[in-house]
N, C-alpha and C positions, 0 to 999 in steps of 0.2 A: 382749584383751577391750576395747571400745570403752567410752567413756563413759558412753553411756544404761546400758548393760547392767551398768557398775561401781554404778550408781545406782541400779539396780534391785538389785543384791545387798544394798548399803548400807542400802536404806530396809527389804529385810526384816529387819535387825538388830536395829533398834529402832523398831517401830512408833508412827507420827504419824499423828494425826486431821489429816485433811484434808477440808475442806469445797468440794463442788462447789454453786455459784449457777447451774446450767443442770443442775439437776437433771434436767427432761424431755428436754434433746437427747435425739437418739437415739445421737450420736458418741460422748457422753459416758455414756451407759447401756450400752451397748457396751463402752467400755473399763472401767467398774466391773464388769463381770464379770470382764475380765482380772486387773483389781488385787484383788477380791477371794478368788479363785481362786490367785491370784499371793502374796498375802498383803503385797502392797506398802504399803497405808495400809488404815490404818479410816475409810472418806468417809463423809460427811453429807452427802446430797442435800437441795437445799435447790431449794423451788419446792410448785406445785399438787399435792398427796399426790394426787389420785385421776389426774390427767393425768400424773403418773410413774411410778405405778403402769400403767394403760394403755399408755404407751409403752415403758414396761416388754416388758409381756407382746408386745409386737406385735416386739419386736427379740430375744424370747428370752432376755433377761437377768433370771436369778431373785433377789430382794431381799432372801430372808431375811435375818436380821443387820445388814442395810443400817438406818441409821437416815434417816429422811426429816422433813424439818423446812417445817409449811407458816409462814409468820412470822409474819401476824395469828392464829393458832391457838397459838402456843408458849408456853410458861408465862414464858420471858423477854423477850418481845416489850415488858412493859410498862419493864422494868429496860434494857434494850437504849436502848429511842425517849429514857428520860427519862437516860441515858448519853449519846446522843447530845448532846440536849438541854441538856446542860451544857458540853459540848465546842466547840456551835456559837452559842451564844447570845450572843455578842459578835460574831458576824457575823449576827443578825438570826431566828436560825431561832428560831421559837415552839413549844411541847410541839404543839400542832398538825401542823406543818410534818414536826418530829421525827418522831414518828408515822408520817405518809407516805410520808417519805425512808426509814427503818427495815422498811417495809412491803416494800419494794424486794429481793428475795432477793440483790444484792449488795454493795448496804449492810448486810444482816443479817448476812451471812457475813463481811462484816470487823466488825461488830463483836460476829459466837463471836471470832474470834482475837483481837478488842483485850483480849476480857474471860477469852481464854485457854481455852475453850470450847472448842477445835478449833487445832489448831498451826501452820498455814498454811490456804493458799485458793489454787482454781488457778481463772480465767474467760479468757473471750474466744470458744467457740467462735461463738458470736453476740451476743458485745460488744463493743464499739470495745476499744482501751487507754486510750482516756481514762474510758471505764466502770469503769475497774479501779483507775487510777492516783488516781483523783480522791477515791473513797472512802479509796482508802491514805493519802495525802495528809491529807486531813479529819481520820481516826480510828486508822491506825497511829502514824504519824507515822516520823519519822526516825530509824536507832537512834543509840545514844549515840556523841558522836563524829565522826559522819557527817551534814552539811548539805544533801544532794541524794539523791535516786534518780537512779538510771542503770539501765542496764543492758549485759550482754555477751552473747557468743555462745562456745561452746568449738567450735573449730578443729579437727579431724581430719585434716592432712593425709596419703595414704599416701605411703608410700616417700620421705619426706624425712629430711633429716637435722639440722634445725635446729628450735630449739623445744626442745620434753620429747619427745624421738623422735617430731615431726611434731605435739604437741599444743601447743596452745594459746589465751590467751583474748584476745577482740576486746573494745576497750570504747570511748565507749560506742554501738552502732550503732544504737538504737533511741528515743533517749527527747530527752538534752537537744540542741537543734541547734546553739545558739551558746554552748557552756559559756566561763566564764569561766574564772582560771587557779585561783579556788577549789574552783571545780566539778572539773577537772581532776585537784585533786589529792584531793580525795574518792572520783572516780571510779577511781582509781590505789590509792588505799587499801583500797577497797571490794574490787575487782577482784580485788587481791593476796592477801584474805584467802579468797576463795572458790576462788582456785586453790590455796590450802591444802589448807581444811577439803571444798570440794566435791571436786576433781582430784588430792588426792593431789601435787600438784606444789611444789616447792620455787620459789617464784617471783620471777624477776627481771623487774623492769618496766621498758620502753623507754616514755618521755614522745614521742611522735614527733612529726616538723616535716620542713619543706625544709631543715632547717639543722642540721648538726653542727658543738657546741661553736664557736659563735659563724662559724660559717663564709659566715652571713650576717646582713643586720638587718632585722629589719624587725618592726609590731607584732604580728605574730604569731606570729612567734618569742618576742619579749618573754614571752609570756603562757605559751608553753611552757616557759620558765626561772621563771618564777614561780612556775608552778605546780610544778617539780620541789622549789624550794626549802620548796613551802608541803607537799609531798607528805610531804620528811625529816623537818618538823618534826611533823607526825602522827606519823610514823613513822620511827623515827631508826633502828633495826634494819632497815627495810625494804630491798632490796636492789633501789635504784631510779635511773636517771640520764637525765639528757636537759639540753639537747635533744638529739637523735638522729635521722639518715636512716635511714629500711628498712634499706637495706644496711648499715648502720653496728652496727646492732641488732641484726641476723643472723647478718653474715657476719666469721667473725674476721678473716681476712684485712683487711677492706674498717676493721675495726674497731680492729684493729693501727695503722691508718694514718690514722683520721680520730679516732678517742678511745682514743690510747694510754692502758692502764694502768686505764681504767674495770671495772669487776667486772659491770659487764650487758651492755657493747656486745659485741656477735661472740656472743651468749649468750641473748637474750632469751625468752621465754617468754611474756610478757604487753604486752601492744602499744597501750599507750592515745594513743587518734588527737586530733587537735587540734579537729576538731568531727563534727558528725555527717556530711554529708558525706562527711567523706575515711574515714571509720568504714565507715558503709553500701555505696559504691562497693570499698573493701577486702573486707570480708568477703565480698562477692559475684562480685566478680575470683577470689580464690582459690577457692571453692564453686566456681564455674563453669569455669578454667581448668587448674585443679588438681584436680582431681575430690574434693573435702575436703567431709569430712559437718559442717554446719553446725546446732548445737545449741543453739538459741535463739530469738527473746530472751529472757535467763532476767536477770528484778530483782533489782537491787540495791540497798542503803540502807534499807529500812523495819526498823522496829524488830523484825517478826517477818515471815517469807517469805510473801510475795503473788504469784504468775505470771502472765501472759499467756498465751493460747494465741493463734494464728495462725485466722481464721476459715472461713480453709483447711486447718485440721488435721483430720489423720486418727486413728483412736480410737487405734494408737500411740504418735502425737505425745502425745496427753491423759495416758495410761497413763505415759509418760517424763516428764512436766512433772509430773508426780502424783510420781512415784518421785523428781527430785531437788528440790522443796519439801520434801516429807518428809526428805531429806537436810540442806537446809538449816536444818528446823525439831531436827533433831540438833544442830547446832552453836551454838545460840543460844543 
């Protein structure tokens, strides 16, 4: 069974409210039939009631049950704006402002989830990710523990033999470009725990670089070392090492010989890249070379599960990023 479809089993075990802010797409009205039919979340369509209703009927998607939230009409719009309002008022924003930004059906819908309203939030099919990330940012905030959002993608490769019988997670390929070696090892902590509680997987994490156990110098290696040190001391259980080449990471052989006696090299599972870059051209090498189903970007780091969709997603995509938020709003 692949991944999306383990996270569609997952989320019908215990159902999470999940709040869509593109309430009238039509992708995303479309796939609330799937998920409600599916029994995958209980969504809160969030937008213009009578134009999602209309867009409703024209894509054949029936709402009963569905709850629909217009945000200047809601009984907590007013508890919502002057929430905000207290949040952002050392950076200038007036009950005014608040109001207007709150009016926003993506700003509404992170803050159902700040104030616990709804258990996640999935956007993007016509929002940037800075539309998505900026409100998290603002009003989730970062969960305990963890200094940065990131994010990863879960790996599918077939017919390999390295990894979790070919699976595994990329991080971080979509969000920070020039992490630092704190961010690194935030993004390593983070990572490690969602290949837990999302994958099922027992995860060993490769810090990766041009350089195995000092077999070169330079500062960005430094930063990979630093980061592994800064990774243990998060997490001193964690089952984590670096620096590390690909092959080093991978392949035992390769790993016997360049990090004798290490417990992740020749073994890895979780592969966090030195910046975004060597992340994004990675995950898309193997996707495209490998023929590996590529599941993401899926967030990480906020205090409760916020997703991206791709604005090229198809109402699948929505349905899957719907199914594993509701997984991660389980483990929180």
């Amino acid at each position: 069974m692949k991944f999306v479809e383990k996270a569609r089993e997952l989320a019908k075990k215990n159902v999470k409210r999940i709040a869509l802010p593109e309430g009238s797409e039509e992708r995303t009205l479309k796939a609330v039939a799937i998920i409600v039919k599916e029994k995958v979340a209980d969504v809160t369509l969030i937008g213009n009631e009578a134009e999602i209703r209309a867009n409703a009927a024209k894509v054949g998607t029936d709402l009963s049950g569905v709850k629909i939230i217009e945000p200047a009409k809601s009984p907590k719009f007013k508890e919502y704006a002057n929430a905000f309002y207290e949040l952002r008022k050392a950076k200038g924003v007036t009950p005014e402002k608040a109001e207007a930004t709150v009016s926003d059906p993506v700003y509404f819908g992170t803050m159902m989830v700040k104030a616990g309203d709804v258990d996640g939030m999935v956007s993007g099919a016509i929002h940037s990710t800075g539309d998505l990330l900026r409100p998290g940012l603002q009003v989730i905030k970062t969960a305990p523990g963890i200094k940065s959002v990131s994010s990863f993608f879960v790996m599918e490769v077939p017919n390999c033999k390295y990894g979790d019988n070919g699976m595994f997670l990329f991080a971080d390929c979509a969000v920070t470009p020039l992490p630092t070696a704190e961010d690194l090892a935030n993004i390593a902590v983070a990572t490690a725990k969602n290949a837990k509680n999302l994958c099922g997987m027992d995860p060993k994490v490769a810090m990766l670089s041009f350089s195995t156990k000092g077999s070169a110098k330079h500062d960005n290696v430094t930063k990979v070392v630093e980061a592994t040190k800064l990774a243990h001391e998060m997490d001193p259980n964690l089952a984590l090492d670096g620096e590390l080449q690909l092959d080093a990471a991978l392949v035992e052989t390769v790993a016997n010989l360049k990090a004798p006696g290490s417990k992740v090299a020749g073994h890895a599972n979780v592969l966090i890249f030195p910046d975004l870059q060597a992340a994004n051209i990675g995950y898309k090498l193997v996707q495209r070379l490998a023929g590996a189903d590529a599941t993401g970007p899926i967030c990480q780091g906020f205090a409760r599960p916020i997703n991206d969709l791709s604005r090229g997603c198809n109402v699948e995509d929505i349905v899957n990023v719907v199914a594993i938020t509701a997984v991660q709003a389980q483990n929180i």
